[in-house]
N, C-alpha and C positions, 0 to 999 in steps of 0.2 A: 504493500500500500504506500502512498504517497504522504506527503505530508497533508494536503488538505482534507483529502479522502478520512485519515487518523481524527484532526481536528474535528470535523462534523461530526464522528459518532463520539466523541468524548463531548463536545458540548450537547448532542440529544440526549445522550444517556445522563446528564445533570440536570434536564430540563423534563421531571417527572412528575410535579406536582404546582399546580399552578392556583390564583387568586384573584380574580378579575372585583375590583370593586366597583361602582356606577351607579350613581342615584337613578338612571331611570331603565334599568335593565329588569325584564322580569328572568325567573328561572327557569332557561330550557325546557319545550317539552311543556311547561304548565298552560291549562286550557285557555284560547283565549280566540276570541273572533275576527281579530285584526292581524293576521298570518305576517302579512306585510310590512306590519307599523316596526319601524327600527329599534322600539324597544323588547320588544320580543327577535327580532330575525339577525339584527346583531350576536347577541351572546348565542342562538342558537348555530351559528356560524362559526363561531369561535369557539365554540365546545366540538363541535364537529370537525374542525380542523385539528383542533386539541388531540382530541382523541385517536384522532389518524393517527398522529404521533409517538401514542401510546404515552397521552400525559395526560393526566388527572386534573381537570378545570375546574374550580368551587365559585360561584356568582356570588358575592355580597351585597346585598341591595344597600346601599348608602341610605341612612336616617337622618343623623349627624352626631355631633365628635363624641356626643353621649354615652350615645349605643355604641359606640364603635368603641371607646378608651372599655366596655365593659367585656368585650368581645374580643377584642385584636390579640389578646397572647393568643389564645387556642384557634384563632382565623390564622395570625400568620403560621406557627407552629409547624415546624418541617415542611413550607413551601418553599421550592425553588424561584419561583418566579410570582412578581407582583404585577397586574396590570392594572393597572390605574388612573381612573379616567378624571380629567385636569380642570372640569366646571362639574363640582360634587353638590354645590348648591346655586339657590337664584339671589344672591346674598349679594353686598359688593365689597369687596372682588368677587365674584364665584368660586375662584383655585383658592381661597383663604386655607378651607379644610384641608385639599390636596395637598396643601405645602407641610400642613403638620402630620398629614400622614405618611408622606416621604421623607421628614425626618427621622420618623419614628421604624420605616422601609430600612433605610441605609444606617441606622443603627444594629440592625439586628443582623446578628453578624452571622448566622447561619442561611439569608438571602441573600444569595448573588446576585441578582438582575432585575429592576425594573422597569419598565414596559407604559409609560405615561401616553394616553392613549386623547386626543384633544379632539373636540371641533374648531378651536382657534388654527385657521389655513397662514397666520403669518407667527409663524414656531420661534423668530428672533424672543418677541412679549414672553412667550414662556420660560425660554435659560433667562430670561434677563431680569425678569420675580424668583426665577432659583436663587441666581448670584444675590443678589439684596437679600431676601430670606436668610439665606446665610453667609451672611457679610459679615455676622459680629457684631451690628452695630442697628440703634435704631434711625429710621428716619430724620428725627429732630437734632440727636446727635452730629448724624452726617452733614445736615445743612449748616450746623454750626462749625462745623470744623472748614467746612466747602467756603461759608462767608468771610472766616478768620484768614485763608487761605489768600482770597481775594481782596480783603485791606490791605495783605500785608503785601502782595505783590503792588498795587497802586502806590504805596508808600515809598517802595523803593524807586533808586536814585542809579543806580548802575546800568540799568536794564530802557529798551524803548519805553517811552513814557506811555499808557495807558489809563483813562478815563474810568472808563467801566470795566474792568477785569471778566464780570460774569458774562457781559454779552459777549465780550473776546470769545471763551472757554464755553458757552454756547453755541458757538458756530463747531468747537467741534464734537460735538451731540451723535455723531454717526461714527467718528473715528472711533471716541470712546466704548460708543456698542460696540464695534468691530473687536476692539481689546477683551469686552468681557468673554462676547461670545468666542471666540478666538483660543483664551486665554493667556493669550504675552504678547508682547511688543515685539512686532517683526522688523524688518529694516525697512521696508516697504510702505509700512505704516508710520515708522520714525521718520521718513524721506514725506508722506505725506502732510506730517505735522508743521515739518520743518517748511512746505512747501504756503499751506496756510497761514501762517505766521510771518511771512515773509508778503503775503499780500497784504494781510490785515495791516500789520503793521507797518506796512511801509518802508520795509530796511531790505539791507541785504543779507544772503547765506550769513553771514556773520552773528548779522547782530538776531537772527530769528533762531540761533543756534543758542545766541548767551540766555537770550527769555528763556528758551524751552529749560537748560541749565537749572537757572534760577527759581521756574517754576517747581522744578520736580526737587530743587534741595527745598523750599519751602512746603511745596507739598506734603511729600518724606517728613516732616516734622511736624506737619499738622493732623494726618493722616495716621502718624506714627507706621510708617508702610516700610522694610529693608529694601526694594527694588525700585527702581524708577516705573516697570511696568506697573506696579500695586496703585501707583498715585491715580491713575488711571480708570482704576475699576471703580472707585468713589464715587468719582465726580462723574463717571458714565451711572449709575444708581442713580446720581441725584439729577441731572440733565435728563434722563428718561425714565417715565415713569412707569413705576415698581412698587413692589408690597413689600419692606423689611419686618422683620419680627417682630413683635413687641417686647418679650424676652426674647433677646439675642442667645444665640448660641456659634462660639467662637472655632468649634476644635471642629468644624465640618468644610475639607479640602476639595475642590471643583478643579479637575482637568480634560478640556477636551481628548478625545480620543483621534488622531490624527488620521487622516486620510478619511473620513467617517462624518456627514453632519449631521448635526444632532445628535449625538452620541456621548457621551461622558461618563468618566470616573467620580465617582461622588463618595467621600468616606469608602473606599475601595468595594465600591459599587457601580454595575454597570450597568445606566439609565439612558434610555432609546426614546426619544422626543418625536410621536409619527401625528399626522393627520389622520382623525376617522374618516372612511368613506360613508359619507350619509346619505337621506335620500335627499336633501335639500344642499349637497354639494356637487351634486349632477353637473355635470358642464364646467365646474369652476375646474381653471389650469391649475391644479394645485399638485405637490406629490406625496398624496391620499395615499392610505392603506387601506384595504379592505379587510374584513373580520379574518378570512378565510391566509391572506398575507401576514398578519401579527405574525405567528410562530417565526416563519422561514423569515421574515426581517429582522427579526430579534438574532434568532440562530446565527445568521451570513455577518450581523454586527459583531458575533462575540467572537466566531472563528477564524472573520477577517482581520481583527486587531493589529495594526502590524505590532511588533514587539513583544508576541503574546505566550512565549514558552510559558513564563512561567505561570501566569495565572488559567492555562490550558493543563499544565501540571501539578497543579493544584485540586484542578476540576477530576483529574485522572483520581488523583489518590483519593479526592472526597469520594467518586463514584465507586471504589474497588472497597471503601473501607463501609460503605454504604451496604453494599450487596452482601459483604461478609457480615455482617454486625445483626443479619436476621438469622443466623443460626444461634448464635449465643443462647447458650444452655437448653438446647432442643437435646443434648444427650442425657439429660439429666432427668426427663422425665422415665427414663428405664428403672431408675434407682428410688429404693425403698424410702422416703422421706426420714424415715426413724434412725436411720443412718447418720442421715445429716441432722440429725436434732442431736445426737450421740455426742458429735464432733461440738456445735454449738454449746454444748450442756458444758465443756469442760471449760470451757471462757466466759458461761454464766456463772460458775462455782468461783471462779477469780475478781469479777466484777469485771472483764473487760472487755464488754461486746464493741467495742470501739474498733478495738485491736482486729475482732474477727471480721467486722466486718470489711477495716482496711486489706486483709487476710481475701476475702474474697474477691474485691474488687482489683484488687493484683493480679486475682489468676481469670478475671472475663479480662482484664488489659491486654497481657500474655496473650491469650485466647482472640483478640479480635485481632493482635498484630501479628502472629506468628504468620498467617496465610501468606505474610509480602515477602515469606523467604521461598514461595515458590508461584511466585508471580513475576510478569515481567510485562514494563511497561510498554506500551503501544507508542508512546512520545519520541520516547529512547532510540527507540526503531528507527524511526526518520531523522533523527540528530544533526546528524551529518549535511541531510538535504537542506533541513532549516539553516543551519549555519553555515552553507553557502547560498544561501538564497538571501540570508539576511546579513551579508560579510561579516559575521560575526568575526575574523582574524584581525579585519580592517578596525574593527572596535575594539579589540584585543591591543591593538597597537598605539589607539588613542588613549587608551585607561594610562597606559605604560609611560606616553608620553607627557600626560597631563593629569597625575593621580591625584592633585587637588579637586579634581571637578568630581571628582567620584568618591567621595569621603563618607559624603551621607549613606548612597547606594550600600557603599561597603560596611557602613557600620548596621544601617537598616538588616542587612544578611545577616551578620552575626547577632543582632535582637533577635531573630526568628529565627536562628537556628539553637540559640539557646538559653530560651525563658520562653516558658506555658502563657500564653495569651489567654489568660481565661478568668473572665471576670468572681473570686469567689462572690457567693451572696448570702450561702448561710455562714454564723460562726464556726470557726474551727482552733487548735491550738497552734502555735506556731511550727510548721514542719522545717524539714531538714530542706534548703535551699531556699528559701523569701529572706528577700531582702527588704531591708527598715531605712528609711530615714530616720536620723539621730539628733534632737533637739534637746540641748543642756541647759539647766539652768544658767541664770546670766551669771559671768564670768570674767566681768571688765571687758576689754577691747583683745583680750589674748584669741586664737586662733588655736580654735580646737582639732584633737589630732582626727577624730574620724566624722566627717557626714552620714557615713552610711556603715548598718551593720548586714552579715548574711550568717543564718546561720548553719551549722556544720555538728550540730549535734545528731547520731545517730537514731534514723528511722522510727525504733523500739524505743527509743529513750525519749522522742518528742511525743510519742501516742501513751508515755506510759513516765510521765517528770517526775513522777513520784518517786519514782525509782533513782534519779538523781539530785531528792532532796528539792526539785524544783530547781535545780542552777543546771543551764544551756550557756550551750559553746556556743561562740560567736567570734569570728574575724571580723576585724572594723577599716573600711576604706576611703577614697577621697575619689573625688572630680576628678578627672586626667581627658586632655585632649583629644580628641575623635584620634587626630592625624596619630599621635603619639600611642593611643593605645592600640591600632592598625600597625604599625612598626614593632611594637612587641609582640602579636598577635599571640601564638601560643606559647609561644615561650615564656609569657608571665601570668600572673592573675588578676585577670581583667575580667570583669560583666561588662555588659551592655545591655540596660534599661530602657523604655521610654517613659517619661514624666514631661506631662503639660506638651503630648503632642513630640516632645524631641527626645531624638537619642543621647544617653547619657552614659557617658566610660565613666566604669569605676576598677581603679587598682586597687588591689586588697593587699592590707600589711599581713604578711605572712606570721603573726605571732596572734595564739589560743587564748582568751580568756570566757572566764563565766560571768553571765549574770543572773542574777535571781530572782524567777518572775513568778509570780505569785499565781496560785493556782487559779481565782479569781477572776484574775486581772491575765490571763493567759488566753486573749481572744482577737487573731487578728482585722474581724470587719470591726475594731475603734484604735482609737488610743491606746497604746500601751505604758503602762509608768511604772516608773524602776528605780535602781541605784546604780549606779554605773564612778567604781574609782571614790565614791562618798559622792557622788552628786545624781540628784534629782537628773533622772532623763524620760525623753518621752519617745518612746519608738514607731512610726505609722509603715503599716504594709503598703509595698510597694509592686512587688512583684515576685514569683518564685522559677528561681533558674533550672532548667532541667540538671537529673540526676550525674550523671558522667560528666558535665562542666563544675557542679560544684564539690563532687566526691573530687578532681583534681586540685582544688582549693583546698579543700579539706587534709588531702592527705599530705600537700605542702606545709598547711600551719602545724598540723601537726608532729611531723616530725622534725619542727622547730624543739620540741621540748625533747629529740632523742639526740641533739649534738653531744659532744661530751669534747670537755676543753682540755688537749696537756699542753707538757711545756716540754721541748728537745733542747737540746743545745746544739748551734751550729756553726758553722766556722766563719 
């Protein structure tokens, strides 16, 4: 097989259970005298395609956010795909609802793909209420930063003289859409600015060089933005009109998908912006989807992605880990239950059904991962084709050449390959590998030795502290530079976190101590408060590193305490 040929049956084989939501869809199939009327022959069109595909379609009639916040875990619950139709009421805006249930979409981190399905034929209006939506920021905010922006350019004395700033920076009202929708500053787009600016104003390439300059370091501090493209997306929100949040919400990332419109990354979500085909869109030049088109547009978007191994490799292992994880403990109905209550009974006489039941869920882990030692990927296979189809040697040579531009990239790999992404939510006691942020009582202006703690106390001994008196091992570490702990990579002991959205290097000082945490107060969804050296500390969960990266931390601190010092005499 080919590579493209691999890619489509890894992305229909992902695309198995789907959710169409629609205020005015009724439910396939239910009796009704108007065959025709688009709210009936829609979804019944799209369940029928659905099912071609051998993908299970559920219809949610839209009420509003009521009934839905009452509903939505066990609606979305193990669907692959959401479809989601973008005027949910007759309200104004109408997409108000849509926008918070596509937050609430691309939060949920066992859905991949969203599927916004619109009667709006001009698709720009809809990314450009996404981006505001989550911008971070609300409307009245942004006008005030937008207005402060515009004083302060009028004010200055370096720059051609201008009157009104905002009408300036209204004329470019279309550039700045271009950016959002876009999402970055092309050269072609910076040659356009430069080109406007130089008529408005009246100068030459010069002096429509030093404005644009001056506008974006002013910006950049109004806007508080790192990139000159960011100053851009602002004031396109505020030049064209959009719905921002009313509670902002900050950590949610928007990247076009290239070669692809309407297509985007959203919180590592992939979001397909089509037109419905209606019956009152008859004749309009638009480019409409029909019910019967969802599936295969959505599908050709996800496996045409250029750059797509790996979240195609991703899809692979979610699908293989999928299909095996329905046998778990189908052997076990041969076995006498008494047996296992036998087993059970000698960890209820100890008090420590904790223990057993961490005991069992070790051996369904074992049990759902062993199959991948006699599996072999279908991706794999074509390797070769991909990475000369995508010159991956030619990027290979670029990395090498220019390893500052890929720092993030690279640190991003080593966070996923080793730290559990998994949000706890009920209490637990602290295990072997979570790592703490460390808050000391105040201590004058000195410079404390660790930010961060991980701990490295044994398995048995975190499910069972009593046994240690209640005092856990821990190594305590510090901040260290992406680049810098890339250059040590395994040779030393380093994590890699993310907090507040960024990756975070921590080197670990190689020397063991306890501290003593209180059975109580032994819960990582809060605060933890302790003693740490005679001072008051406070430890908060941050994350826990997988097993074989922190057992090699471990067995380094540890055999800190097996040196043994002499003294030779030498010449």
């Amino acid at each position: 097989m080919d590579f493209n040929t691999v890619a489509k049956e890894i992305v229909s084989d992902s695309i198995c259970s789907a959710l169409c939501i629609d205020n005015a869809f009724d439910e396939p199939y239910a009796p009704t005298d108007y065959p025709e009327k688009d709210s009936f022959k829609i979804p019944k069109e799209l369940y029928e395609s659905f099912k071609a595909q051998n993908c299970i379609l559920d219809i949610y009639k839209y009420i509003d956010l009521k009934d839905w916040e009452g509903k939505r875990e066990s609606i979305l619950k193990n669907k692959d795909l959401l479809i989601l139709d973008w005027e949910l009421t007759d309200g104004d805006p109408p997409y108000k609802d849509a926008l918070e249930i596509l937050l609430e979409a691309v939060k949920t981190e066992s859905l991949p793909f969203v599927y916004i399905y619109t009667q709006e034929i001009d698709l720009d209006k809809v990314i450009l209420n996404i981006c505001a939506y989550f911008s971070g920021t609300t409307s009245e905010d942004l006008r005030q930063k937008y207005e402060s922006l515009c004083e302060e350019l009028e004010d200055t004395t370096d720059i051609p003289e201008v009157e009104d700033s905002d009408k300036l920076l209204s004329g470019m009202k279309e550039i700045c859409k271009e950016i959002l929708i876009k999402g970055d500053l092309s050269e072609d787009i910076e040659d356009e600015i430069f080109g406007y600016l130089q008529k408005e104003l009246d100068t030459d390439l010069g002096g429509a060089k030093r404005y644009y300059r001056t506008l974006c370091k002013i910006g950049q501090k109004h806007f508080e933005t790192e990139t000159r493209d960011d100053i851009f997306k602002p004031i396109g929100i505020i030049l064209n009109p959009s719905h921002c949040r009313e509670e902002p919400v900050s950590e949610i990332d928007i990247h076009p998908i290239s070669d692809e419109q309407y297509a985007y990354l959203i919180h590592n979500t992939i979001v397909k912006i089509s037109t419905k085909k209606l019956s009152t869109t008859e004749g309009i030049k638009s480019d409409v989807v029909s019910p019967e088109e969802v599936y295969s547009d959505l599908s050709r978007t996800i496996w045409k992605r250029p750059r797509n191994f790996l979240a195609l490799l991703g899809l692979e292992m979610r699908n293989l880990y999928r299909g095996r994880s329905s046998v778990i403990g189908k052997d076990l109905n041969e076995i006498d239950e008494i047996a296992f209550f036998k087993h059970q009974k000698s960890f209820e006489d100890t008090d420590e059904q904790e223990r057993f039941y961490e005991f069992l869920k070790n051996i369904w882990k074992e049990e759902l991962s062993s199959f991948l030692l006699d599996q072999s990927s279908a991706l794999f296979s074509v390797l070769d084709e991909y990475k000369n189809k995508n010159n991956i040697e030619d990027g290979l040579e670029t990395l090498q050449k220019n390893q500052e531009k890929f720092i993030d990239d690279l640190s991003k790999l080593n966070y996923y390959y080793s730290v559990l992404r998994f949000d706890w939510k009920n209490p637990r006691k602290i295990r072997f590998g979570d790592i703490f942020s460390i808050t000391f009582e105040k201590n004058g202006d000195s410079e404390e030795d660790y930010s961060y703690l991980l701990c490295i106390t044994s398995h048995c001994d975190c499910l069972r502290p009593q046994k240690v008196e209640d005092s856990l091992n821990f190594v305590g570490g510090k901040k260290l530079k992406l680049k810098k702990g890339l250059e040590i990579g395994d040779s030393g002991c380093v994590s890699y976190i993310k907090a507040n959205e960024e990756i975070v290097c921590i080197e670990w000082r190689k020397i063991p101590f306890t501290i003593h945490i209180a059975l109580n107060g032994n819960d990582i969804s809060k605060p933890i408060k302790c003693i740490f050296s005679g001072r008051d500390i406070t430890l908060d969960y941050l994350a826990t590193q997988k097993e074989n990266y922190t057992q090699r931390i471990a067995n380094a601190a540890f055999s800190y305490a097996s040196r043994v010092g002499i003294e030779l005499v030498g010449l």
